[in-house]
MDAnalysis code that builds the backbone (N, CA, C; Angstrom):
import MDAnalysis as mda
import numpy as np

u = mda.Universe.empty(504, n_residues=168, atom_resindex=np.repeat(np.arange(168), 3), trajectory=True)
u.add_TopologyAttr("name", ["N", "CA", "C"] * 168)
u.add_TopologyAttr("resid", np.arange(1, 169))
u.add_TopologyAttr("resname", ["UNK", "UNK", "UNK", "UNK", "UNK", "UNK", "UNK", "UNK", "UNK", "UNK", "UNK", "UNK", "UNK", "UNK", "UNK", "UNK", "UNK", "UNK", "UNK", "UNK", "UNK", "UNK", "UNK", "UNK", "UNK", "UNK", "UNK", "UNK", "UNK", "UNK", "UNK", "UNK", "UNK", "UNK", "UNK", "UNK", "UNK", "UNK", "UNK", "UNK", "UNK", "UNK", "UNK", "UNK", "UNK", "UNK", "UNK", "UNK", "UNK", "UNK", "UNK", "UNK", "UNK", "UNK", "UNK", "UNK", "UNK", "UNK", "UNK", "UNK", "UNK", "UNK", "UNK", "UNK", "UNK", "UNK", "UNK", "UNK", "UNK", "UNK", "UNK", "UNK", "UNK", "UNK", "UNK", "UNK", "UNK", "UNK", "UNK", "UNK", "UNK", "UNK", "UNK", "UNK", "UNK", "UNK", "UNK", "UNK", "UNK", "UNK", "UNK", "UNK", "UNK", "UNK", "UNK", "UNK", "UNK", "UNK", "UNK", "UNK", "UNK", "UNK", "UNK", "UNK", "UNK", "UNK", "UNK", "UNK", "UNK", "UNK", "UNK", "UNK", "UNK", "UNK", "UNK", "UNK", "UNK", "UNK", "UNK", "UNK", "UNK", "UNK", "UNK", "UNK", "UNK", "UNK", "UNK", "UNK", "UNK", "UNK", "UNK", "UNK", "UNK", "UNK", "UNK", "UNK", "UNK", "UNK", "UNK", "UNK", "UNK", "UNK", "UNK", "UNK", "UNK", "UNK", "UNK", "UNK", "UNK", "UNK", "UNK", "UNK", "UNK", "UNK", "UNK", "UNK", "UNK", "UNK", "UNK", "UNK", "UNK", "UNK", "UNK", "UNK", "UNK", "UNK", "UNK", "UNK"])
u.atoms.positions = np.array([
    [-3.279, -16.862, 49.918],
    [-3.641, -16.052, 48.765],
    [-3.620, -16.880, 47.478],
    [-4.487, -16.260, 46.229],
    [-4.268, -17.320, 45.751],
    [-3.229, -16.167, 44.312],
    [-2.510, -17.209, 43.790],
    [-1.261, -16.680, 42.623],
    [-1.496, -17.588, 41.810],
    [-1.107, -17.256, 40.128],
    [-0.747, -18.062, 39.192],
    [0.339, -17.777, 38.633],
    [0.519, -19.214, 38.163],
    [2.072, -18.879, 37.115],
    [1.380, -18.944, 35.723],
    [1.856, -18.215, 34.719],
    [1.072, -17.819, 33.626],
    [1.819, -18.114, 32.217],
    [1.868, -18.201, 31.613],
    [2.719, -18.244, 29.924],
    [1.327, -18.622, 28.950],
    [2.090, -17.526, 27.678],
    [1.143, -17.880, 26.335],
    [1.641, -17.508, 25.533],
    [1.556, -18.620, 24.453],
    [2.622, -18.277, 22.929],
    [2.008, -17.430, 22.285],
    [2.988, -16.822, 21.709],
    [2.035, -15.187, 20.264],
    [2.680, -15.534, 18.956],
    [1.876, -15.294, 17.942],
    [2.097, -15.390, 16.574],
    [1.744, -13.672, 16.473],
    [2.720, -12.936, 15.892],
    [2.126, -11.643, 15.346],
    [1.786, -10.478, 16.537],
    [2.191, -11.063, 17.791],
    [1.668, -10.220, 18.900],
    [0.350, -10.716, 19.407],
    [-0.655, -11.697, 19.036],
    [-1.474, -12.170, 19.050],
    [-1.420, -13.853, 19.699],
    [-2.052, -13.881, 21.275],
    [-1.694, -15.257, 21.615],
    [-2.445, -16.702, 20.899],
    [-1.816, -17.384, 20.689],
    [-2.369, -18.497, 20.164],
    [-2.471, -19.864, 20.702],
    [-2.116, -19.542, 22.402],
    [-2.027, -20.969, 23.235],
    [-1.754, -20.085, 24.447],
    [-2.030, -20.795, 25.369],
    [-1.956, -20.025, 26.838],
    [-2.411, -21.102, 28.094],
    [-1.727, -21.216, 29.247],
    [-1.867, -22.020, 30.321],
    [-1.755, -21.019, 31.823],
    [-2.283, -20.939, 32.457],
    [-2.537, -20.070, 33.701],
    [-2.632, -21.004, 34.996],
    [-1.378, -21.505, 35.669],
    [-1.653, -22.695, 36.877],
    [-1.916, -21.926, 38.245],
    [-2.973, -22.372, 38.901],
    [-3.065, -21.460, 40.152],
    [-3.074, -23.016, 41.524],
    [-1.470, -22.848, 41.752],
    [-1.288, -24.346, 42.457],
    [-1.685, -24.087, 43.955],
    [-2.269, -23.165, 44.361],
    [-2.784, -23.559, 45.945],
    [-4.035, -23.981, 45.482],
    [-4.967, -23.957, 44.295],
    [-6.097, -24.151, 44.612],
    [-6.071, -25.759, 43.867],
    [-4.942, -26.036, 43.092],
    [-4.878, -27.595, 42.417],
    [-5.207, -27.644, 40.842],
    [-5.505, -25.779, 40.227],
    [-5.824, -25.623, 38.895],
    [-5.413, -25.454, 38.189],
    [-5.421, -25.897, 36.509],
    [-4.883, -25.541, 35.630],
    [-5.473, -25.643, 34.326],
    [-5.243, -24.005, 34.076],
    [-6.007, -24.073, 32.453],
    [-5.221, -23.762, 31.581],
    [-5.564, -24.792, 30.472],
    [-5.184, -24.223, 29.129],
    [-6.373, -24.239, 27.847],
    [-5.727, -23.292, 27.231],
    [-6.755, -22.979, 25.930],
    [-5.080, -23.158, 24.773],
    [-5.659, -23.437, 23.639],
    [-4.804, -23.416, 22.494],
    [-6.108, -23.625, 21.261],
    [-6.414, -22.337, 21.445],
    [-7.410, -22.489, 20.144],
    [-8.334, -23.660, 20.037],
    [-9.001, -24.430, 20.474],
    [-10.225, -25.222, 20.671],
    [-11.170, -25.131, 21.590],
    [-10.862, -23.805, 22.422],
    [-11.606, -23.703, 23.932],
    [-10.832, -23.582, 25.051],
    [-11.124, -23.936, 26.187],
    [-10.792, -23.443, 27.484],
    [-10.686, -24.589, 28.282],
    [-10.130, -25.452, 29.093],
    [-9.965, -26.544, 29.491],
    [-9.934, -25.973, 31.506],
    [-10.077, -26.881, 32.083],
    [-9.572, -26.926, 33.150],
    [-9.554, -27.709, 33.900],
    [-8.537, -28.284, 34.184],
    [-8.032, -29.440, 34.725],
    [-8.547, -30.372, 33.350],
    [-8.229, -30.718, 31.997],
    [-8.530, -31.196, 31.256],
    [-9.869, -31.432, 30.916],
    [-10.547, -30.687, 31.769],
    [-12.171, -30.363, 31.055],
    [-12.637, -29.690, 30.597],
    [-13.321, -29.174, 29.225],
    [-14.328, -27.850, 28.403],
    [-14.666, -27.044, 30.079],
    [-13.933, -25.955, 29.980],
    [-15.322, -24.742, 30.766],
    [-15.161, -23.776, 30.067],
    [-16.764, -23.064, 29.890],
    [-16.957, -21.762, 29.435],
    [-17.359, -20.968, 30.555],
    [-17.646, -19.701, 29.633],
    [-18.101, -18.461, 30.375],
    [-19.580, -18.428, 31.154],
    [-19.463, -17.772, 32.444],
    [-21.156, -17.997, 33.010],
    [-22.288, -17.473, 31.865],
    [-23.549, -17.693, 31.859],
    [-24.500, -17.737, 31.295],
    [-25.613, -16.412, 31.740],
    [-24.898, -16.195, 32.922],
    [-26.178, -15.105, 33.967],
    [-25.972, -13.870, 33.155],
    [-27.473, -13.219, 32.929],
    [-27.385, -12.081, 32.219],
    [-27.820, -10.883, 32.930],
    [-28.172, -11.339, 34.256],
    [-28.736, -10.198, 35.226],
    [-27.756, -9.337, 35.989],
    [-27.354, -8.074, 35.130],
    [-26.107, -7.874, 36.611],
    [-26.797, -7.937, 37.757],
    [-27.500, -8.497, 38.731],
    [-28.113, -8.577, 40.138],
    [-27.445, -9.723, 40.548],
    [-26.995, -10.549, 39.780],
    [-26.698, -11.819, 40.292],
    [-25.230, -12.042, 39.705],
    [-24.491, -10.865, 38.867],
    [-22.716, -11.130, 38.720],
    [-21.793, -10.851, 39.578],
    [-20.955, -11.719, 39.805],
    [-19.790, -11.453, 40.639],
    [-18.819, -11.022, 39.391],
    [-18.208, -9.970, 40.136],
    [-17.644, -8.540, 39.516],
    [-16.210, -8.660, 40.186],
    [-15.172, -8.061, 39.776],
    [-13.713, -7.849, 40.637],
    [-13.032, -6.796, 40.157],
    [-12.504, -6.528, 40.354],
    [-11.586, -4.772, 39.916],
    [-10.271, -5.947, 40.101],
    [-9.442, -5.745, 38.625],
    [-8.242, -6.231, 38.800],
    [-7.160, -5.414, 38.583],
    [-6.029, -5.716, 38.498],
    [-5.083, -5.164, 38.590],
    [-4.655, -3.920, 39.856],
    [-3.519, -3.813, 40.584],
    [-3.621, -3.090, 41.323],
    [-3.382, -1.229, 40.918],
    [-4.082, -1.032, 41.777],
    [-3.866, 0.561, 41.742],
    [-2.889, 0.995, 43.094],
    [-1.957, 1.740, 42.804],
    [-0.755, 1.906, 43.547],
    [-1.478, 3.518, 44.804],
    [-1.026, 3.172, 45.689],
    [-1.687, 4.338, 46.718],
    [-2.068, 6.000, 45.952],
    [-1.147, 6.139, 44.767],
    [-1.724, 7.532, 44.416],
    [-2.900, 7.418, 43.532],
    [-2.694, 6.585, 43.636],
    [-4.158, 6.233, 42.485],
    [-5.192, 5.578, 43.515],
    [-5.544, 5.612, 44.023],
    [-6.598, 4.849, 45.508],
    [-7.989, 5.413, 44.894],
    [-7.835, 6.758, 44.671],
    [-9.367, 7.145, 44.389],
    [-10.246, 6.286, 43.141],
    [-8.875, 6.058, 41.843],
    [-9.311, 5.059, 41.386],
    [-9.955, 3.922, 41.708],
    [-9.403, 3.299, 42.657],
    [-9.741, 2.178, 43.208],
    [-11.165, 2.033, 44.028],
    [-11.287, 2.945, 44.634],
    [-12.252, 3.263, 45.401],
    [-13.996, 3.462, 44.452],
    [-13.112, 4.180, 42.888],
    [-14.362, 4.253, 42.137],
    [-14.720, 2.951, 41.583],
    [-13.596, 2.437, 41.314],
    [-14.188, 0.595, 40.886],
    [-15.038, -0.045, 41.442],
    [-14.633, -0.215, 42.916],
    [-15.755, -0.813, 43.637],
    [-16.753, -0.204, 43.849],
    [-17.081, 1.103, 43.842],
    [-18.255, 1.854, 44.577],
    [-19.101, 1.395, 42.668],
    [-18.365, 1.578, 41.963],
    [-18.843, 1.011, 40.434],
    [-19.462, -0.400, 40.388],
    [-18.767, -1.346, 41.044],
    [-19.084, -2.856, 41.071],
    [-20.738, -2.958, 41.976],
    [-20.029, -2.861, 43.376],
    [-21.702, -2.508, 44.601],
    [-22.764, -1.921, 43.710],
    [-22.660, -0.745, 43.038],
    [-24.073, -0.095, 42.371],
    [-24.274, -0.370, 41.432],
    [-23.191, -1.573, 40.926],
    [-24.467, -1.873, 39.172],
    [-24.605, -3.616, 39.256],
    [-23.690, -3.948, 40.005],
    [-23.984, -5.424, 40.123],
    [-24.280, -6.793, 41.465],
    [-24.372, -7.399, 41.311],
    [-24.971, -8.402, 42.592],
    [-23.809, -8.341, 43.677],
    [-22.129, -8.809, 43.081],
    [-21.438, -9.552, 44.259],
    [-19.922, -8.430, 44.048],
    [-18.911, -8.324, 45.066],
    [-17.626, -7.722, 44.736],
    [-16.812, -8.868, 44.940],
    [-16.035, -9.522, 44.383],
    [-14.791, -9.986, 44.990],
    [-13.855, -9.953, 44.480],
    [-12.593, -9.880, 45.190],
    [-11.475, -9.462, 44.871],
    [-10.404, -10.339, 45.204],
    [-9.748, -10.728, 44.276],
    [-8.499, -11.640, 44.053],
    [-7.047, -10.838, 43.956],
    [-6.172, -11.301, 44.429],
    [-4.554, -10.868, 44.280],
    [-3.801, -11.372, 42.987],
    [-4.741, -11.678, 42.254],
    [-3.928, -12.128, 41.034],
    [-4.968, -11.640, 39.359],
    [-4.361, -11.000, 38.546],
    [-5.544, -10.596, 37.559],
    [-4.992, -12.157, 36.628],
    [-3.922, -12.943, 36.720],
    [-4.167, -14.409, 35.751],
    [-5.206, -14.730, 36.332],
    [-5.359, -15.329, 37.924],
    [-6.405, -15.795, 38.425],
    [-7.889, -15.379, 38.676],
    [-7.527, -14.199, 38.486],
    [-9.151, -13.799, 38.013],
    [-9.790, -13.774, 36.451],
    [-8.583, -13.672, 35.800],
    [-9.358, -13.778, 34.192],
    [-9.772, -15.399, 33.799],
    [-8.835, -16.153, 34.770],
    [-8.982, -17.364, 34.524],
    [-10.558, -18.245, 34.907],
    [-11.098, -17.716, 36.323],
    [-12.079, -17.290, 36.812],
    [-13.141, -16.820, 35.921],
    [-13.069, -15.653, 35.175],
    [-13.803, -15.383, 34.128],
    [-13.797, -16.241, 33.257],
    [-12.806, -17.083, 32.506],
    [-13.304, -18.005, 31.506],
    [-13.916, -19.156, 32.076],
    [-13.596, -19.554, 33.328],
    [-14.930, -20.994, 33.908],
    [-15.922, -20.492, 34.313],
    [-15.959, -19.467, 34.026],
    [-17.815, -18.556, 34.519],
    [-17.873, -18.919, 36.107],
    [-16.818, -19.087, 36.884],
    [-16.728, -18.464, 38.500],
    [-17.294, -16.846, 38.862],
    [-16.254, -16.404, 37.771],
    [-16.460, -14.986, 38.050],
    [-17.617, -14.732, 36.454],
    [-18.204, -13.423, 36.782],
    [-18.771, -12.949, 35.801],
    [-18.139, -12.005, 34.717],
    [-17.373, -11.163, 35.234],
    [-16.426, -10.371, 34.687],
    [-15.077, -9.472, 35.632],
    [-14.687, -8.929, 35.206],
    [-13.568, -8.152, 35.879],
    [-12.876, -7.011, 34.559],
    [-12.838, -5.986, 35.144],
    [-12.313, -4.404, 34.896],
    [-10.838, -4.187, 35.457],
    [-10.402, -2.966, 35.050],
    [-9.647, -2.037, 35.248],
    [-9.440, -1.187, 34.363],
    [-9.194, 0.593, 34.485],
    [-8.527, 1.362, 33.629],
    [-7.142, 1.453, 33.769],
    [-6.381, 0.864, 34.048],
    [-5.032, 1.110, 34.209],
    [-4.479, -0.068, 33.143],
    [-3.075, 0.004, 32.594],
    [-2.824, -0.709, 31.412],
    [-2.466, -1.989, 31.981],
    [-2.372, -3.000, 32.086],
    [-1.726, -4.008, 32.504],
    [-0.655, -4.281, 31.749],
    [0.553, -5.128, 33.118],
    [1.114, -5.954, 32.219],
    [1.419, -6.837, 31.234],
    [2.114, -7.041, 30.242],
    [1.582, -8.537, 29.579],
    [1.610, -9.623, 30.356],
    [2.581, -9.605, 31.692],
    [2.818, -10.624, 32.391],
    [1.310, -10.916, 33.221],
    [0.678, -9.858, 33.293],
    [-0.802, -10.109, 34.264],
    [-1.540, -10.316, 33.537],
    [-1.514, -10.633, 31.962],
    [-2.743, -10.325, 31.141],
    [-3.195, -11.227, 30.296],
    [-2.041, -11.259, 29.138],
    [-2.229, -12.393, 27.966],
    [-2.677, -13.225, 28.167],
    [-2.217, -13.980, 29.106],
    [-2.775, -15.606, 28.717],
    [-4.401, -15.509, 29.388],
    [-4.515, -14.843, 30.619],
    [-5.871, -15.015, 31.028],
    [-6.613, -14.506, 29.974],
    [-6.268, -13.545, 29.548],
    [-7.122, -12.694, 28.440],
    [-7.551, -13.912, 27.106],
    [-6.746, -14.765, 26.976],
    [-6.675, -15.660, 25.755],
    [-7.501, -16.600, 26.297],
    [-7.957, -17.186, 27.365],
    [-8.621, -17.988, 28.579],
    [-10.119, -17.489, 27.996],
    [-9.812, -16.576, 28.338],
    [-11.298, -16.111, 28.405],
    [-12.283, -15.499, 27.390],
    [-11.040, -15.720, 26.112],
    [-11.632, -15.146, 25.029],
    [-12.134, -16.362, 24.036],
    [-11.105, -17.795, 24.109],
    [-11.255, -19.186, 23.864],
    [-12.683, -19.769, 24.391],
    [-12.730, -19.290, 25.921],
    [-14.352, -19.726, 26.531],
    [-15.396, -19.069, 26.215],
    [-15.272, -18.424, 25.713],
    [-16.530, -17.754, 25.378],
    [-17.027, -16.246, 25.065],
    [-16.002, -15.614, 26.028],
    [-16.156, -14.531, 26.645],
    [-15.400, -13.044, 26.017],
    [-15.634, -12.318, 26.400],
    [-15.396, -10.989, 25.627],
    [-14.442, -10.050, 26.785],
    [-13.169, -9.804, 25.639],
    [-11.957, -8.765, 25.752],
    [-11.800, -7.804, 25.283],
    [-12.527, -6.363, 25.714],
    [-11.664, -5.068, 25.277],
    [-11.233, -4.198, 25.692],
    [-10.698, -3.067, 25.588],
    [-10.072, -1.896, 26.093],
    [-11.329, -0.986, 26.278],
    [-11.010, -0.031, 26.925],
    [-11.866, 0.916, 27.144],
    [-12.456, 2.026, 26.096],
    [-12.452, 1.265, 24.882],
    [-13.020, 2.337, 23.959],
    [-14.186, 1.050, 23.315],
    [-13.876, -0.304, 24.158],
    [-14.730, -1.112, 23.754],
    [-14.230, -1.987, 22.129],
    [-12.810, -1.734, 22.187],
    [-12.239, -2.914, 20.919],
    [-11.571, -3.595, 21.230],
    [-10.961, -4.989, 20.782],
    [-10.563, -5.962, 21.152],
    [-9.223, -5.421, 21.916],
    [-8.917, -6.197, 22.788],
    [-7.911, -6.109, 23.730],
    [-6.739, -6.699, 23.225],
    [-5.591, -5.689, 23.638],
    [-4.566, -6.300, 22.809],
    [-3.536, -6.095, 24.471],
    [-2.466, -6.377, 24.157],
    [-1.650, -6.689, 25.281],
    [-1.077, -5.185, 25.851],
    [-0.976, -4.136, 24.354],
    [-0.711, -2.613, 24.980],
    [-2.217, -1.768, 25.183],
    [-3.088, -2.384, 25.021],
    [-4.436, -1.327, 25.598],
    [-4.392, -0.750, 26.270],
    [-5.052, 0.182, 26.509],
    [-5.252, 1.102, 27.633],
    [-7.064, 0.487, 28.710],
    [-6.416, -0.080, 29.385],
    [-7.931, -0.849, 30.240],
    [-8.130, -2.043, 30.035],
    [-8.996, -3.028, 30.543],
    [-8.901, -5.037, 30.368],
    [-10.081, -4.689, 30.448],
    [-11.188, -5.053, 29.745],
    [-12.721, -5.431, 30.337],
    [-12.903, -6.770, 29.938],
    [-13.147, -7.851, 30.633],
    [-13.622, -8.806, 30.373],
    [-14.613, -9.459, 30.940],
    [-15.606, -10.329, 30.199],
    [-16.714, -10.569, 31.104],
    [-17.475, -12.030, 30.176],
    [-18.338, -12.137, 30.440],
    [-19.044, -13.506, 29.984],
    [-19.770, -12.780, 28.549],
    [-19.705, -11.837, 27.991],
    [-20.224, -10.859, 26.900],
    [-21.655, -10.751, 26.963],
    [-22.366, -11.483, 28.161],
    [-24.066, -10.869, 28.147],
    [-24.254, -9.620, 28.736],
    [-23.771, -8.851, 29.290],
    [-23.376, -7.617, 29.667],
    [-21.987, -6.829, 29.768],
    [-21.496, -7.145, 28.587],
    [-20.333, -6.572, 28.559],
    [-20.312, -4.669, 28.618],
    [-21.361, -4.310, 28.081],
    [-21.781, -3.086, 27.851],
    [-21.775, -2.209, 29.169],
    [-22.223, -2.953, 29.937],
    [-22.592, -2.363, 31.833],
    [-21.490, -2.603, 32.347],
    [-20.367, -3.865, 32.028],
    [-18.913, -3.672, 32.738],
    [-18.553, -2.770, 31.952],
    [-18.327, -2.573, 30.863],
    [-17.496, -1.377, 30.422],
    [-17.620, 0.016, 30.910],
    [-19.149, 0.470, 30.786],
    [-19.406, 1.785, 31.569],
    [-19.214, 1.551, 33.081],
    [-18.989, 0.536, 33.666],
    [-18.497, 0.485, 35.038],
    [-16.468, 1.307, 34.734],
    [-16.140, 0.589, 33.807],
    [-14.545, 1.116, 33.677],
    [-14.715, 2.418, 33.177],
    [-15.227, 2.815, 32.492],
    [-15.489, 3.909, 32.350],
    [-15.444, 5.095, 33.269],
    [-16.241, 4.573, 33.783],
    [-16.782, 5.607, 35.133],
    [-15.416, 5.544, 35.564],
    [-14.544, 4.912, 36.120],
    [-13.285, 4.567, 37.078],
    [-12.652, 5.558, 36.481],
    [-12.213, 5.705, 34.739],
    [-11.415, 6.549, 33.822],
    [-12.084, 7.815, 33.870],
    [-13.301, 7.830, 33.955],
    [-13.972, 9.608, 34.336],
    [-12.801, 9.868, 35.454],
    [-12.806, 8.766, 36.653],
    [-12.401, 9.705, 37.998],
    [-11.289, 9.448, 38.550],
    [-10.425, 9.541, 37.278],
    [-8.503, 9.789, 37.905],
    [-8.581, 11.042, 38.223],
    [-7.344, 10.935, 38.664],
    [-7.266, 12.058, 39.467],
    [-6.274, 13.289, 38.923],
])
């Protein structure tokens, strides 16, 4: 499986440096305000603007009473975009999102700061766009993560959306 170990410094509640290591795969990013590095190289966010061709992920877990949630994420991902995949780690998938691996990744459920910040800071350094489900910047107590490469941020969001129509 793959896991990261995660840390990111905050000024004000607001991160201003962040490193996300995901050591089975040999990676490590950091951003500190100049961009997004990995393994000491510039990566940004993917470029693809077609959802036909984004790989999509539902992060964070949803706990068995919440399943229907879960169930609407993906049935959300399959009908508006190209690919599903799904990772055991939301550092390692936001991290993913800032080297434009992934295209974006959702959830309506709040995350931890421990699952969140620093990828969120990853991916906001590369390029890419962080908000809550009312569609404003993402802060560490939001309610929802949308993040994505920002050429369709609009179509992941109404993907989370839809998920928050159908709690239960």
């Amino acid at each position: 499986p793959v896991w990261a170990t995660a840390v990111a410094a905050l000024v004000d509640g607001e991160a201003v440096a962040a490193a996300v290591v995901l050591p089975a795969l040999g990676d490590a990013y950091v951003a500190d305000g100049t961009g997004t590095r990995l393994n000491g190289d510039p990566v940004g966010v993917s470029d693809r603007a077609d959802p036909d061709t984004f790989s999509v992920t539902p992060t964070v877990w949803w706990d068995r009473t919440r399943r229907g949630e879960y169930a609407a994420a993906t049935g959300e991902i399959v009908h508006r975009f190209g690919d599903l995949v799904r990772f055991r780690s939301a550092q390692a998938t936001l991290a993913m999102v800032a080297s434009g691996a992934l295209d974006a990744t959702f959830t309506n459920r709040t995350p931890n700061p421990w699952d969140s910040v620093a990828g969120a800071f990853l991916v906001r350094e590369a390029g890419g766009t962080v908000t809550d489900l009312d569609g404003d910047p993402w802060r560490h107590d939001s309610r929802g993560l949308v993040a994505s490469n920002g050429r369709r941020h609009d179509e992941v969001l109404a993907a989370a959306r839809a998920v928050e129509d159908a709690r239960e």
